[in-house]
C-alpha positions in Angstrom: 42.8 131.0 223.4 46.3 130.7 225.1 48.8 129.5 224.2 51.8 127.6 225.5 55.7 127.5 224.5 57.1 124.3 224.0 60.8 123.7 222.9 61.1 121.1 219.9 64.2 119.8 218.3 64.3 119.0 214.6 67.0 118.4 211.6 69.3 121.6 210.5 67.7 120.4 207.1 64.3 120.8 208.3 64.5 123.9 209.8 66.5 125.4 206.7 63.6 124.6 205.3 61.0 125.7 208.0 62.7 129.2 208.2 61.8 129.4 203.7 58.6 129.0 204.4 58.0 131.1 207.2 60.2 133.9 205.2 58.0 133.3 201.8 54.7 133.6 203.7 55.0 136.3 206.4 54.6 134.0 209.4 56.1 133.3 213.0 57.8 130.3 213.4 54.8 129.5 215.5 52.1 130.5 212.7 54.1 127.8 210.8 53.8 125.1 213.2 50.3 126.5 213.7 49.6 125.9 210.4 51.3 122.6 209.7 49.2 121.4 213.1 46.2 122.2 211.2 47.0 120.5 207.8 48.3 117.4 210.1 44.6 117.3 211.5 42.8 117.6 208.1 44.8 115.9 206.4 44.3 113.0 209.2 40.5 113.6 209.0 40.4 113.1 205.3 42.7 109.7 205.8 39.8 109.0 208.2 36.7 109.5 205.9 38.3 108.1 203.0 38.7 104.7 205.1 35.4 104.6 205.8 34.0 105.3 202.2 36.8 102.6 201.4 35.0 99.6 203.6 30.8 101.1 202.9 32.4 100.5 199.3 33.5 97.3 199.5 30.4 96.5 202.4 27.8 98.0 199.1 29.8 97.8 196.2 28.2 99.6 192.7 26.5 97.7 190.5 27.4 98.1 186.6 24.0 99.4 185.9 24.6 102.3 188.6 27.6 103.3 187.4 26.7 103.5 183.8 23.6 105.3 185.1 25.6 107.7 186.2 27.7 108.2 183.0 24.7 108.7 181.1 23.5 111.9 183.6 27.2 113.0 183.5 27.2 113.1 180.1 24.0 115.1 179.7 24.2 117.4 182.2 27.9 118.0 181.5 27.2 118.6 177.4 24.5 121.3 178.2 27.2 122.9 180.0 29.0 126.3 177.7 32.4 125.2 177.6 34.8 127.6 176.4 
């Protein structure tokens, strides 16, 4: 993989802030931005999927019976469980 330098300008606040983090977890300043690229593109991904279960839900919504169909197998399977 290579990797490239870029030069970014952010907040005295922020980077306060950036330089806690980076202290508190043993990383570079660019393992932190590494990292926060990372949770930016999951986190986007998740936004994504959740959209789309959002509009097949309202496309298909549940019916009542489904949903108290599922209760019932919750409920059974969940009470066989040893909870301690």
């Amino acid at each position: 993989m290579r990797a490239i330098k870029f030069a970014v300008s952010i907040p005295d606040e922020d980077y306060r802030e950036l330089e806690k983090i980076r202290k508190k977890e043993g990383l570079s300043r660019s393992g932190v931005v590494t990292e926060a690229i990372r949770f930016f593109k999951e986190y986007r991904e998740k936004e994504r999927l959740i959209r789309l279960y959002e509009a097949g839900y309202i496309k298909k919504p549940e019916r009542l019976a489904e949903i108290k169909g599922w209760e019932r197998v919750s409920i059974e399977t969940f009470s066989k469980e040893g909870w301690k």
